[in-house]
C-alpha positions in Angstrom: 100.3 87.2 74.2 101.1 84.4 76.3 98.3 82.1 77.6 97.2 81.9 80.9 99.2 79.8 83.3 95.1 78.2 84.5 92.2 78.8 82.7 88.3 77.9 84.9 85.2 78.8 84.8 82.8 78.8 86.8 78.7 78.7 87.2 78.1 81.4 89.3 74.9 80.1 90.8 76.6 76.5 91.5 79.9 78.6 92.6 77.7 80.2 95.9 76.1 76.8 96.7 79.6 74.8 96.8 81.6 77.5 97.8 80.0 79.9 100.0 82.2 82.6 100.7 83.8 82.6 104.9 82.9 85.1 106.8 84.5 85.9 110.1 83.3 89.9 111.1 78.9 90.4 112.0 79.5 93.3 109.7 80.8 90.9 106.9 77.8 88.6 107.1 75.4 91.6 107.1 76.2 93.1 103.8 76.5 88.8 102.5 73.3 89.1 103.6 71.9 92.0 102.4 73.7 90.9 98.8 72.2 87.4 98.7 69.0 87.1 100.9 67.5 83.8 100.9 66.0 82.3 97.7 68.2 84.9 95.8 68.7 84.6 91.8 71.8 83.9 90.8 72.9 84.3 86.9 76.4 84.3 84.7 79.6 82.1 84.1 82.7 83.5 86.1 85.9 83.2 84.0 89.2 83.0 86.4 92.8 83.3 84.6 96.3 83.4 86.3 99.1 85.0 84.5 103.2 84.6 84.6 104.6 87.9 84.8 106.0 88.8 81.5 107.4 91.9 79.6 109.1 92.6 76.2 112.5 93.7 76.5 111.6 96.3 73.6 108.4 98.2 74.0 106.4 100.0 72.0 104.9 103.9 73.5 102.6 105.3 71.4 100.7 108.5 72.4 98.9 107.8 75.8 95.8 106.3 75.8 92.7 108.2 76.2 92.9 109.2 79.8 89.7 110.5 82.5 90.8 111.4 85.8 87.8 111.4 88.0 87.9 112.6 91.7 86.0 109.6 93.0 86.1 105.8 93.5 85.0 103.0 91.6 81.3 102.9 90.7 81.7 100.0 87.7 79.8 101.3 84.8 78.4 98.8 82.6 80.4 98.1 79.9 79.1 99.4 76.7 78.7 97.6 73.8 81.6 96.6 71.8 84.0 97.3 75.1 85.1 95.7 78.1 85.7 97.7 81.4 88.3 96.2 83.8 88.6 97.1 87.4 91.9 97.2 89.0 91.8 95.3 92.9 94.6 96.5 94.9 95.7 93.4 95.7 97.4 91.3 98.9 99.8 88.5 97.3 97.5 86.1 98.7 94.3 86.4 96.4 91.6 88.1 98.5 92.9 86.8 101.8 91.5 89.1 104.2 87.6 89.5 102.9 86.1 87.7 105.5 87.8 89.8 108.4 86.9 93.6 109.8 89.3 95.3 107.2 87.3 97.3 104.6 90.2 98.9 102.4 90.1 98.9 98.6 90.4 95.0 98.3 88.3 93.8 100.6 85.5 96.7 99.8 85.5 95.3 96.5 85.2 91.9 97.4 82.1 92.6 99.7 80.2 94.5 96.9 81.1 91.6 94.8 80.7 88.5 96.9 81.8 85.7 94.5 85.0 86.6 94.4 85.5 85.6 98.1 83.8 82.2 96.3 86.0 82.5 93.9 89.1 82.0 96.4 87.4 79.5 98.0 87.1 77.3 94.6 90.6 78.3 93.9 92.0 76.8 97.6 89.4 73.6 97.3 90.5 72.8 93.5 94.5 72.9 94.5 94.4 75.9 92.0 96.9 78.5 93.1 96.0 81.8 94.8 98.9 83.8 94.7 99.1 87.2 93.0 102.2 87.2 93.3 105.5 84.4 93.9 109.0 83.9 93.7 109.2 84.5 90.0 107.2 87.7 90.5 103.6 89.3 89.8 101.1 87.0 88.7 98.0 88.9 88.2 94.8 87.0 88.2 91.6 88.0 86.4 87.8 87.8 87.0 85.5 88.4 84.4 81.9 88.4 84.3 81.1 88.7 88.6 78.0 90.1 89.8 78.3 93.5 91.8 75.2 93.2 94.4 75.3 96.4 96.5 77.2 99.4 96.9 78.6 100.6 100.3 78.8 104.1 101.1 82.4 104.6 102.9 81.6 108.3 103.5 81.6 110.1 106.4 78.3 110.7 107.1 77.6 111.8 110.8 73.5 112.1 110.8 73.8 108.2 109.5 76.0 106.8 112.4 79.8 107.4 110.4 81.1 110.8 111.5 84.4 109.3 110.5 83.3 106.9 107.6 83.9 103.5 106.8 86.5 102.8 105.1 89.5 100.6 106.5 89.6 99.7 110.1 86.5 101.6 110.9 84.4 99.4 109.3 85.3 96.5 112.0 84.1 99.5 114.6 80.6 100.1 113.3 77.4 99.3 114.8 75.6 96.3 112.9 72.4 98.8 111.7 74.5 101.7 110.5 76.4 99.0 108.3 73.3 98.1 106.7 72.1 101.9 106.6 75.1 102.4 104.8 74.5 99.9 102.0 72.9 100.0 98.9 71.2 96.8 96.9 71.8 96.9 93.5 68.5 95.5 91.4 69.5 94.4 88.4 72.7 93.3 89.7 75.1 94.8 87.0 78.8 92.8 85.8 82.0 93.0 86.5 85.3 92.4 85.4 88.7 92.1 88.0 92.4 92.5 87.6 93.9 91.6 90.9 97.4 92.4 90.8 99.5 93.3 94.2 102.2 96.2 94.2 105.2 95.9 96.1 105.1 96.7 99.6 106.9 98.8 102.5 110.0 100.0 100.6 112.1 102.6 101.9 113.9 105.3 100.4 114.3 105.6 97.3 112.7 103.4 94.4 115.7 101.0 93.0 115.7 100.0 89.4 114.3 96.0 90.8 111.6 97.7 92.1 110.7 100.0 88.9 111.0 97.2 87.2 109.0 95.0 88.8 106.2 97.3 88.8 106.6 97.7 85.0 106.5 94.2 84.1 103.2 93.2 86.4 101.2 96.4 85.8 102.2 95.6 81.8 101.2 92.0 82.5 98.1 92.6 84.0 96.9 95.0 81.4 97.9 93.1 78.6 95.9 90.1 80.1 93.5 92.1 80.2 93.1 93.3 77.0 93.5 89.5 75.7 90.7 88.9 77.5 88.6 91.2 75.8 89.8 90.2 72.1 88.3 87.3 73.2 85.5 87.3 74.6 83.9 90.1 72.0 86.0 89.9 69.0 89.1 91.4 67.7 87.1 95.4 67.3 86.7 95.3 70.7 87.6 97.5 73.3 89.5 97.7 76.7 88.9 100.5 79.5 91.0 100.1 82.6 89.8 101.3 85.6 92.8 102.2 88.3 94.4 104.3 90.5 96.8 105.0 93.4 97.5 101.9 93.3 100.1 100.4 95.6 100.0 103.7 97.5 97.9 102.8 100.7 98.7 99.9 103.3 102.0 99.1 100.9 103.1 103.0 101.2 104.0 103.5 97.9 104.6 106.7 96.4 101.6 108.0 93.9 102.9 109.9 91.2 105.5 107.3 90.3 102.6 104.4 90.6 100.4 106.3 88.2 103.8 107.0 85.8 104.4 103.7 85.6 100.7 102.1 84.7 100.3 104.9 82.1 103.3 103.8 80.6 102.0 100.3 81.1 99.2 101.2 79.4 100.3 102.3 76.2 102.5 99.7 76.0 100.1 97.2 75.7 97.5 99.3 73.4 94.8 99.8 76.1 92.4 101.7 74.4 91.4 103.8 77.8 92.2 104.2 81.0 89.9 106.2 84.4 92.1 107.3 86.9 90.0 107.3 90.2 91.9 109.8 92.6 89.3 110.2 95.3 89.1 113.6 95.3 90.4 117.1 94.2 93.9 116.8 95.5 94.4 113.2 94.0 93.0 114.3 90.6 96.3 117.1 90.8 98.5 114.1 91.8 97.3 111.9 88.8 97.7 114.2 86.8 101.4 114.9 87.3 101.5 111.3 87.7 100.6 111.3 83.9 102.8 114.1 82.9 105.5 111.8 84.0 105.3 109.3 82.4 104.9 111.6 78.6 108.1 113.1 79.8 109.3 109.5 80.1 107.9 108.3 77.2 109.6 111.4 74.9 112.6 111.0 76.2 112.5 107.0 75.1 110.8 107.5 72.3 108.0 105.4 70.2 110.3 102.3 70.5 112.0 102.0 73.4 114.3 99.2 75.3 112.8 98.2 78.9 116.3 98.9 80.3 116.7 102.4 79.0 113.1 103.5 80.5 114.0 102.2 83.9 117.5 104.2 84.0 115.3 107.4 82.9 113.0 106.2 85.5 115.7 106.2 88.6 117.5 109.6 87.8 113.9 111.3 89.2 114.4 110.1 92.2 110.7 108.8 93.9 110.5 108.0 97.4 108.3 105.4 99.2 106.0 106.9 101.2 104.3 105.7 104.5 101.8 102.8 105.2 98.2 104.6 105.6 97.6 101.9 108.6 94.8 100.4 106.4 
């Protein structure tokens, strides 16, 4: 595995005091506040790596790793011991670049249930250190490991607790101050987590080309293998890696579902992830994971254990996935 193109850590208490995160939306600075009340305790190291997109031109596809598909959203379990769970962020190419605003999807929910990383972003700018998840060479997925996860917010509609229509995306910018804060959840122990922030490509049209397949290969195969370095290294060479993921790629940037989820499976075994928890939401995304996953064994028999990077992404083409439409969010 390569190394990282930057390498910094951070102490997260001293990380909040120099590099508060900025917040531009009431409803952002209510759930800051509900997350880090004053004289709060603040614990941990943050680790913060930046990766250059990289993939071998022959990969190896053993049998898929051990797969969940769960019809909910993230709810970062602790990481057992002897493993490492990784949370995919849906990222913009601009690390975290809208968490201070009124937008609420995936990324910025995450970020606001995790506040450091909007500190994190802040260091990163301040430092010179750069921010991008992706540039003109391609993805460069940057990780996050050991952040503290302070509340949970309830995105659900919920009409007796003042979201008939829920929370998520831009109706969080529309929502009264007090059913923001009815709406959140402060979580006492705080528990860890760990963050892959990768972005997807964006606004295609038609039909996927072989660039595109490609470049969602190599970064979601980047991103995972980074990941799974990681976790060699912090707890030893036994350990562990679960991924957490999902449609990613498939909301604001309209991308189409079943092919996002063929392709990080297929990431996935090629870099030996141990397991991987598909979050689809609900009971029609757990049917479109899932065919998402038959996919990619289809793909992966027809390549076979040992297969060249060129020779998937013609198999890949041939099926014929469209880009969908940007959810608005």
């Amino acid at each position: 595995m390569q190394e990282p193109l930057f390498r910094v850590s951070f102490d997260a208490a001293r990380l909040l005091c120099d590099y508060p995160p900025k917040l531009h939306h009431a409803n952002k600075t209510a759930l800051f506040e509900l997350a880090y009340p004053p004289d709060s305790e603040v614990h941990g190291t943050i680790e913060v790596t930046r990766w250059r997109a990289d993939i071998d031109d022959q990969l190896s596809l053993p049998q898929r790793a051990e797969s969940t598909v769960e019809p909910n959203f993230y709810n970062y379990p602790a990481s057992p011991a002897g493993i490492l769970e990784w949370h995919v962020n849906f990222a913009d190419p601009n690390l975290f670049v809208a968490y201070g605003s009124g937008l609420f999807a995936q990324d910025e929910m995450q970020v606001a249930e995790h506040p450091l990383l909007g500190s994190v972003r802040e260091a990163l700018l301040a430092t010179g250190l750069p921010t991008l998840t992706r540039d003109e060479d391609g993805g460069s997925p940057i990780l996050v490991r050991g952040v503290e996860r302070r509340i949970e917010v309830q995105t659900n509609p919920d009409g007796a607790a003042g979201r008939p229509f829920g929370l998520y995306g831009n109706r969080f910018a529309a929502a009264r101050v007090d059913t923001i804060r009815r709406a959140t959840r402060k979580i006492e122990p705080a528990t860890i987590s760990n963050i892959i922030a990768v972005a997807a490509p964006a606004y295609g049209r038609g039909k996927y080309r072989p660039g595109q397949i490609e470049y969602v290969l190599e970064t979601a195969f980047t991103a995972f293998a980074a990941a799974h370095h990681e976790t060699l290294r912090a707890l030893g060479p036994d350990a562990q890696t679960t991924i957490h993921t999902g449609f990613w790629g498939c909301g604001a940037f309209g991308g189409n579902r079943c092919l996002m989820i063929a392709l990080q499976s297929l990431a996935a075994r090629a870099t030996c992830i141990d397991r991987v928890v598909y979050h689809a939401g609900d009971a029609a995304g757990v049917l479109e994971v899932r065919r998402g996953l038959d996919v990619a064994d289809m793909l992966a028999a027809k390549c076979g254990p040992e297969c060249d990077l060129g020779t998937l992404i013609d198999q890949c083409v041939p099926l014929g996935y469209e880009w969908g439409i940007s959810d608005g969010n």
